[in-house]
Structure formats: structure tokens, C-alpha cells
C-alpha positions as MATLAB code, in Angstrom:
seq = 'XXXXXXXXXXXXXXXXXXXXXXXXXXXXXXXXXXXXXXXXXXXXXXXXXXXXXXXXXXXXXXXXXXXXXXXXXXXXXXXXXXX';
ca = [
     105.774  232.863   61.884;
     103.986  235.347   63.606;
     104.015  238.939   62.271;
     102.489  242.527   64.471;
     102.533  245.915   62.955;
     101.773  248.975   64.682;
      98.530  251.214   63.237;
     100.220  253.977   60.978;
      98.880  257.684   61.219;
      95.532  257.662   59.909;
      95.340  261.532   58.377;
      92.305  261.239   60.274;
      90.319  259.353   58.440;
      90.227  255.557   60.197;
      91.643  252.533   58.890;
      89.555  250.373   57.384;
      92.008  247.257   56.277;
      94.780  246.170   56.025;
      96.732  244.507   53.143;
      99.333  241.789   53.884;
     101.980  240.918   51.123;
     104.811  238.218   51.570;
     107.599  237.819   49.102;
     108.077  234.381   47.892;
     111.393  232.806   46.766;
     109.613  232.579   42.830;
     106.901  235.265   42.871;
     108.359  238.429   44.355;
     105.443  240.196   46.558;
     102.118  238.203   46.956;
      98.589  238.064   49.070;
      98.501  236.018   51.991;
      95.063  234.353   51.115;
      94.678  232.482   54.654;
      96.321  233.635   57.221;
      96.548  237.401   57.124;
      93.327  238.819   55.406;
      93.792  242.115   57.225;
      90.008  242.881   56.522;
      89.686  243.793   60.851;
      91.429  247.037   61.151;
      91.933  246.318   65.129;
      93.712  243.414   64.748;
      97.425  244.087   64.120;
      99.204  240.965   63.740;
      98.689  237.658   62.316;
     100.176  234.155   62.256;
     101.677  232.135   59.711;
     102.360  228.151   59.962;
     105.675  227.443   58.513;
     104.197  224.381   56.712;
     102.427  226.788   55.034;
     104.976  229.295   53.961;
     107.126  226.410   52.747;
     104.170  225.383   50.669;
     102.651  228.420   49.128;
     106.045  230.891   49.568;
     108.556  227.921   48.815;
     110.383  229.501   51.974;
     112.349  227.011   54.849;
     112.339  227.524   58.614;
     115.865  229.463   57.881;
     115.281  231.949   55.100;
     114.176  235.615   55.668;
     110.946  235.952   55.524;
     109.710  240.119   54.061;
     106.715  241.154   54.394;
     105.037  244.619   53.384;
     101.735  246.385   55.193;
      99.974  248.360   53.805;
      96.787  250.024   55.237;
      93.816  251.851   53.718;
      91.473  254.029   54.880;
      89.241  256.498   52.629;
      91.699  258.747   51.176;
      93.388  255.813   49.526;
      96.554  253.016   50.309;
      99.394  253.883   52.727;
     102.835  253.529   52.086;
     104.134  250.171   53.096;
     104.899  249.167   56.475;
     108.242  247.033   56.047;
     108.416  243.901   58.512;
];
């Protein structure tokens, strides 16, 4: 699965990460630990093996797949980005 975002407005202060959360089928909203660690604010997308969100998400090739962004800069956490 491959997921892109666009960089929010920054209130000028510059983005410094990015936090990725998938919802699993048990677990509601959770960290991607391997795939998106969001940690280089210039990279805006990720990729996601489906072997892996079956796995760790317990999701199949057909279900929906949601997925929040959130970025942070220093004034604090955005609001979520909804993918």
C-alpha cells in the first residue's frame, strides 16, 4: 500500500516530523513502527507491504485501509491529515 500526504501549513514554524497512525481491525489507531517513521519532514509518502499490514493490522488485500497524519513542528501536533 503506498500512502503520500501533502505538507500542511506550517504557521511558519517548519515541520519537523511526521506521525503515521493506521487503524487496525482489533486495535483502533496505531504507530506504523517500520514502514512509515515520518522522522524526515521532506519525505511525504511511504510504503506499506500488504504482508505486513495483514500481519501487524490483521487487514486483507480488500479491506479499507485509514490512516491519520499528523505533523509537528515547534508550536506543537497538527490536526490530522485523513488518508
Amino acid at each position: 500500500m503506498d500512502i503520500s500526504w501533502s505538507a500542511p501549513s506550517n504557521g511558519g514554524s517548519a515541520i519537523l516530523s511526521y506521525t503515521i497512525l493506521i487503524e487496525s481491525k482489533t486495535s483502533g489507531y496505531i504507530l506504523d513502527p517500520s514502514y512509515c517513521l515520518g522522522t524526515n519532514p521532506s519525505i511525504t509518502s511511504c510504503s506499506i507491504p500488504q504482508s505486513y499490514l495483514y500481519s501487524y493490522f490483521g487487514l486483507g488485500s480488500s479491506d479499507n485501509v485509514n490512516v491519520k497524519v499528523y505533523a509537528t513542528n515547534i508550536v506543537g501536533i497538527g490536526t490530522p491529515y485523513i488518508i
